[in-house]
N, C-alpha and C positions, 0 to 999 in steps of 0.2 A: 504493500500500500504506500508505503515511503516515497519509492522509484514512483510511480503513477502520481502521488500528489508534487514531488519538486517539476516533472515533467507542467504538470498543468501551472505551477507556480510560475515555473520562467518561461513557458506561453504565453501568457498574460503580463509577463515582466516584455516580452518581445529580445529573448534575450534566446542570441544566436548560435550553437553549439553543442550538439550532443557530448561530445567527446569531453567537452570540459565537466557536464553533468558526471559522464562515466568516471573520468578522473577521478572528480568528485567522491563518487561512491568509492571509490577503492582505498580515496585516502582515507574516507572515516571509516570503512571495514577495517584499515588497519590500525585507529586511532580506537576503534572500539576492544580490540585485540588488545593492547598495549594499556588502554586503562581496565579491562576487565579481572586482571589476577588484584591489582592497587583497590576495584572498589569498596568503600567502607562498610562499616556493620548499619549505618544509619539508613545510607543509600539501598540498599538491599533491601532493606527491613519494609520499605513502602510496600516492596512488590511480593513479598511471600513469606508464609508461615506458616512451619512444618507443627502440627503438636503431635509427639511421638509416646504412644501409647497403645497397650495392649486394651483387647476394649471390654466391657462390661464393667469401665471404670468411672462412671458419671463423662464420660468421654462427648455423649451427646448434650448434653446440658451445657458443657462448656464451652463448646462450639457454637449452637446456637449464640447464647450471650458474648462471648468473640466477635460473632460475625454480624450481631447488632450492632453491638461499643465499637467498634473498630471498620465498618462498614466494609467489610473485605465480603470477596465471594468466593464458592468453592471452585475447586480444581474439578471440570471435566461435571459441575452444579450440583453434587452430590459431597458430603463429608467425604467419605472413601472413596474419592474418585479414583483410587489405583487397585480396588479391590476386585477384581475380577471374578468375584460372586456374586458379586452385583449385578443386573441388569446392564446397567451405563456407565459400571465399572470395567474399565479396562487392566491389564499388566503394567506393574509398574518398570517401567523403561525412563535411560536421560531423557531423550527425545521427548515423551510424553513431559516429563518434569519442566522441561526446557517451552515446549508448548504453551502449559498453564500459566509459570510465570512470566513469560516473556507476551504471548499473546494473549493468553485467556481464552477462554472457549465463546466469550459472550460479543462478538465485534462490536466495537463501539461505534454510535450514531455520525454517520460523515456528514462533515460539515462542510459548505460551498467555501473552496481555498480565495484567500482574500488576494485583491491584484497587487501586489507591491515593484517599486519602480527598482530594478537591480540593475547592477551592469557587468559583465562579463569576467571582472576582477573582483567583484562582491560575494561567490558562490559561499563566502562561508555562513552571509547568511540568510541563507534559504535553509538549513537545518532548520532553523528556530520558524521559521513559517511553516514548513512541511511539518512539524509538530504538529503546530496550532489547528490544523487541518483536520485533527481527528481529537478526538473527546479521551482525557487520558482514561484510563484503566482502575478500577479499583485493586487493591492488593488481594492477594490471593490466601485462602486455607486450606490447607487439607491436614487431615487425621491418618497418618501413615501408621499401621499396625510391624512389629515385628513379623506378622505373617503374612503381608503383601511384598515381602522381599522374596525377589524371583529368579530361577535358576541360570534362564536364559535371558533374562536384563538386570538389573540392581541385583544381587545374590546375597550382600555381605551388607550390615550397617555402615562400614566405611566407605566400601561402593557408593551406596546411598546418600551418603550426607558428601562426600567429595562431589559426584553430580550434582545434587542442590546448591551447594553454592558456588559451583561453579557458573550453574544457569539465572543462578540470580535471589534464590532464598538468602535470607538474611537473617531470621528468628527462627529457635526451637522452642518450642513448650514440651517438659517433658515429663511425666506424671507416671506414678505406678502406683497400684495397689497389691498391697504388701501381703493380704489374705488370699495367696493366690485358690486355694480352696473355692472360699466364696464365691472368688471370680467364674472359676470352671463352673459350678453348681450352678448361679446363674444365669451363664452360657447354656447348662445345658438345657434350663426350661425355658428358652425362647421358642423351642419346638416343640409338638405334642409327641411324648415318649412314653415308651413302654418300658415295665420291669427287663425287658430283655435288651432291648437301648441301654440302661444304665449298668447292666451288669456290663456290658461290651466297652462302655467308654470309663469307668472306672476299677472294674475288676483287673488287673493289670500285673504282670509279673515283680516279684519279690523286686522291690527298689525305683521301677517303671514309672510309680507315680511322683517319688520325688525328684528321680532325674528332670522328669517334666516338668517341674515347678523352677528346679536348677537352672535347665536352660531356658526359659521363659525369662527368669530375671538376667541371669549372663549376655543373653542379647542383646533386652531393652539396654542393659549397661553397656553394654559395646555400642551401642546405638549415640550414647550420651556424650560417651568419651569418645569417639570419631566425629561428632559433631564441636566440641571442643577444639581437636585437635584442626578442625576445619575453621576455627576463629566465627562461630556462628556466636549470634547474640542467645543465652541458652536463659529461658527462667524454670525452675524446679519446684515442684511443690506435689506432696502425697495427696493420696485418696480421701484420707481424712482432711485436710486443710481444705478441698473442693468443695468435698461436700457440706462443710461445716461454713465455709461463704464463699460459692459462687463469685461476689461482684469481687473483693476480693484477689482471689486469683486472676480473674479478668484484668483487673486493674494495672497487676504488676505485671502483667502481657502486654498491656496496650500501652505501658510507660516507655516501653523502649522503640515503638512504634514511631517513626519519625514524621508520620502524618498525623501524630494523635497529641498535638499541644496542647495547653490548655485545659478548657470543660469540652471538646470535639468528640473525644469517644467516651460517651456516659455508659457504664452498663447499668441494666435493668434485674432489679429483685425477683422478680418474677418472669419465670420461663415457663412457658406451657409444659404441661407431664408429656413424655413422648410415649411411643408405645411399649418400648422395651423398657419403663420402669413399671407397666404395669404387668411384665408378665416374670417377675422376680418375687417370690412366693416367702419374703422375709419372717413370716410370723410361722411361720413350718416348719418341723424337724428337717434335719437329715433326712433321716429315712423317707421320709414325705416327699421330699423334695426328690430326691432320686429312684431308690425301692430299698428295703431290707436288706436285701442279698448285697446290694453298694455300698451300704453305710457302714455294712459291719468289712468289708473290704478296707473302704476309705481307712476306718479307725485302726485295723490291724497295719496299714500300709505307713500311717502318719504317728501312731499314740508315742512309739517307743522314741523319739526323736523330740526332742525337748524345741527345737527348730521350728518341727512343723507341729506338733499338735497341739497348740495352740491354736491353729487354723481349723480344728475343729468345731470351737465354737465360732458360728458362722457371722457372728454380731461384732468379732472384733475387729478393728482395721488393724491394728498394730499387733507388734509382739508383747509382751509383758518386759517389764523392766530386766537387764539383766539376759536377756536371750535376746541371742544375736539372729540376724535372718540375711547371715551371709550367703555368698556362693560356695556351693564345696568348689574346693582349687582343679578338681579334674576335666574343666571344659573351661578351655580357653581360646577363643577362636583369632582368626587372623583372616587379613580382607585378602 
């Protein structure tokens, strides 16, 4: 669109020379090159924000009020625009990342390019006109799960977050809930399941369920510190700190936001309930919530482990004082 608005701009400027236009473009293709590794955490920050979290973690709630306070839109219009379970989800790919933030998926309203009088030694500035030509872009959000990283595009967290700011992400928000128990049980009544569903997804060989829970945090954390290591603008904050205030967490998201000076991005107290907090059965046993045959699974798999079962009671966020909810040291991955 660029090339097509300067062409119409120095039409109307009466101004003689494709070649110089060409020129043109090649010099700022390579002045765009040249300032792209330099640009800042501010700069970036207009145009994209990753929040990186496993989900059934108030992950929608946050979002929405984000994408209120902060008037940003989704990657690809969907939170999970890179979830390929989704309908309008796609794989997450650079390209795709690259897409969202740079273009967006929503083309902005073109506007008739204004005549301005230039002369054949002024092309530098027609940038700034062939801007004005188009309505800029709201900054972008998406909700990257550790399980939309894909084999044959983004594979690894590092992968991941080196693409993103390469294309232009500037922010992470990075949140985990530390019950990963809760989280799976959760997870698993978003669907209507049978006793033989839950014996299949929790019955699991000697140590199977905690590995799972191992790797599930070892990722996110590799997720955190490769984005780090990528000089992204990172805010943190647990599942309890979310849910306990929404605006809140918002808040300290949209402070580093470089379009969000002032009172510009308010968030709102009240978010509508979505569908996925209604179908989370908090007042239920275990056993309720799964079948018998998984609960009593679950407990022999988590009880003797001072780590995890704690996570048996389903109410808590956190660990009790004193119990740590480290990674064991046997999974350490590499991009």
């Amino acid at each position: 669109m660029r090339y097509y608005a300067l062409l119409a701009v120095m039409h109307a400027a009466n101004v003689d020379g494709v070649g110089d236009l060409r020129r043109y473009r090649r010099r700022g293709a390579r002045h765009r090159r040249e300032r792209a590794p330099n640009a800042t955490a501010q700069d970036a920050s207009r145009r994209g924000v990753i929040l990186w979290a496993h989900g059934r973690s108030a992950t929608d709630t946050f979002c929405e009020a984000m994408r209120q306070a902060a008037h940003l839109t989704y990657c690809r219009n969907i939170k999970e625009g890179f979830n390929h379970l989704h309908a309008e989800g796609k794989r997450l790919t650079r390209n795709r990342l690259k897409k969202c933030v740079r273009r967006g998926q929503l083309p902005a309203p073109a506007r008739k390019p204004r005549r301005l009088r230039i002369g054949p030694h002024q092309l530098d500035g027609v940038e700034s006109a062939a801007d004005n030509s188009q309505v800029d872009h709201p900054g972008r959000l998406s909700h990257i799960k550790p399980g939309h990283l894909y084999s044959q595009g983004l594979a690894t967290p590092e992968a991941l977050f080196r693409a993103a700011r390469e294309v232009g992400f500037g922010v992470v928000v990075a949140e985990y809930r530390q019950n990963a128990l809760a989280r799976m049980v959760s997870s698993f009544e978003m669907r209507k399941r049978t006793p033989a569903d839950a014996k299949a997804v929790f019955c699991k060989k000697d140590g199977e369920l905690v590995k799972k829970f191992e790797w599930e945090r070892t990722i996110w954390e590799r997720g955190v510190a490769a984005a780090k290591a990528e000089e992204f603008t990172i805010i943190e904050f647990t599942f309890l700190e979310l849910i306990s205030s929404v605006c809140t967490c918002v808040e300290r998201a949209t402070s580093v936001l470089a379009d969000c000076a002032g009172a510009r991005c308010e968030c709102r107290d009240q978010v509508k309930e979505n569908v996925h907090m209604r179908t989370s059965h908090r007042d239920r046993t275990l056993a309720e919530r799964t079948s018998p045959t998984a609960a009593n699974c679950i407990r022999a798999a988590l009880r003797v482990d001072p780590q995890y079962a704690w996570m048996l009671d389903l109410s808590r966020h956190e660990p009790p004082e004193g119990v740590s909810n480290a990674n064991a040291s046997w999974l350490v991955g590499s991009s």
